[in-house]
C-alpha positions, 0 to 999 in steps of 0.5 A: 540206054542201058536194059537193065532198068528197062528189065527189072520192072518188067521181070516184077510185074511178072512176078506179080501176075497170077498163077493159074492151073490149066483148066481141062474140059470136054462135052460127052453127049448122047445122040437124041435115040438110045444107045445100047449098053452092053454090060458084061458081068465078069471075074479074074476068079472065072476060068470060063471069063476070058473068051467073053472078055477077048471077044469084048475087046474087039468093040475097040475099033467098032464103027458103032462104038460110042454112037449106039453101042457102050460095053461095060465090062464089070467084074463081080466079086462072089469068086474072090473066095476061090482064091483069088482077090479080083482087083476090079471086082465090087459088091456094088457090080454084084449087086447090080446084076442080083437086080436084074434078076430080081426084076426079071429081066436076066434069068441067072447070076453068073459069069460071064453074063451080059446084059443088052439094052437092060435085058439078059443075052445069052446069044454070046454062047451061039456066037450071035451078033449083040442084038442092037435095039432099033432107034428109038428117040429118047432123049439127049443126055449131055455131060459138060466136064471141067477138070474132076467136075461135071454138069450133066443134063438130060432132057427126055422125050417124054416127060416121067413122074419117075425119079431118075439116078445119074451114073458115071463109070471110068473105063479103063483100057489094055490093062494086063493081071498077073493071076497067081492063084484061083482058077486062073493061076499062072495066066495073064488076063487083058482087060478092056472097057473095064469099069476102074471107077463108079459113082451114082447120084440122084438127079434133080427135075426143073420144067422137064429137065433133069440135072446133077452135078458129080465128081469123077471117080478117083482111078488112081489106083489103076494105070490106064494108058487109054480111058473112056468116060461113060454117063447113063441114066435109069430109074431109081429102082431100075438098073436098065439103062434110058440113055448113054453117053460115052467117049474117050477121055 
């Protein structure tokens, strides 16, 4: 018998079947005690930034990495005026660092400044070790993310009456600026654990349990060879973060 008759209703009903886009997933959970973020306030504008920033790299292949310690490098932008434009920088980062001084717990504005755990760190400058906070059971907070969606939920140890603000951060890796004005001219700055995209919503509280859904943030602007996603949240009025959860993405 000829295949030709066989193959042609094959080939339609082929045809006939539904395309579907590959759906991409993946779960980013916190363990159930703190983990420790380590936010560094920076800027391609600051001649003094680049050390902070090398050391920051190193945490690339640190064994605590995800698990109890999260660095956060975000570049502020009161030096653009020195100028040059930080491609990174964002009031919002600006902001958030004005806040933790404004709540007395960072003395000072500047850079490179850090911040461990929601307080201010100094011990960078006497080349001491990032003080890691002791465990300390918290609560899980969990992201379950489909394609540009996620679904986060945390579930504290002990109930709150405060409301509670999710953030996302994207992280960006082994990005490399030609600087060719400010106080950095003529160099080429590396950065990593660098926050490309962010976005911040309030969460919902059913029976103990807080929950958001969020986008992720558009970095497409950036090309990023290696990225990492972090989730972390805090009280409303209160940058300092409760719980984090991170990871390669």
């Amino acid at each position: 018998m000829p295949l030709l008759p066989i193959l042609r209703p094959l080939a339609l009903l082929l045809l006939a079947l539904p395309i579907t886009t590959p759906v991409w997933g993946q779960v980013i959970s916190s363990p159930l005690v703190q983990v420790n973020m380590l936010e560094v306030y920076t800027s391609q504008g600051c001649s003094s930034c680049p050390p902070a920033e090398r050391w920051m790299s190193k945490f690339k292949e640190d064994s605590r990495l995800w698990k109890q310690l999260v660095p956060m490098n975000f570049h502020v932008d009161y030096w653009d005026y020195l100028g040059w434009t930080d491609p990174y920088a964002s009031k919002i980062f600006t902001q958030r660092q004005r806040d933790y001084k404004s709540l007395r717990l960072s003395p000072t504005v500047a850079t490179p400044g850090f911040i461990v755990a929601g307080d201010g760190w100094s011990g960078w400058f006497r080349g001491q070790p990032v003080p890691l906070k002791p465990f300390k059971a918290v609560g899980v907070l969990r992201a379950n993310i489909e394609d540009n969606l996620a679904q986060v939920s945390f579930n504290p140890t002990q109930d709150t009456s405060h409301t509670l603000q999710l953030y996302v951060a994207v992280l960006g890796f082994d990005q490399l600026t030609k600087v060719t004005s400010g106080e950095n001219s003529g160099k080429e700055l590396p950065h990593d654990f660098v926050v490309m995209g962010y976005k911040r919503t309030e969460m919902e509280k059913s029976k103990g349990q807080f929950s958001a859904q969020i986008t992720l943030p558009n970095v497409e602007r950036f090309i990023s060879p290696r990225k990492a996603l972090v989730f972390w949240v805090s009280h409303k009025d209160d940058p300092s973060p409760i719980q984090v959860a991170g990871d390669w993405y």
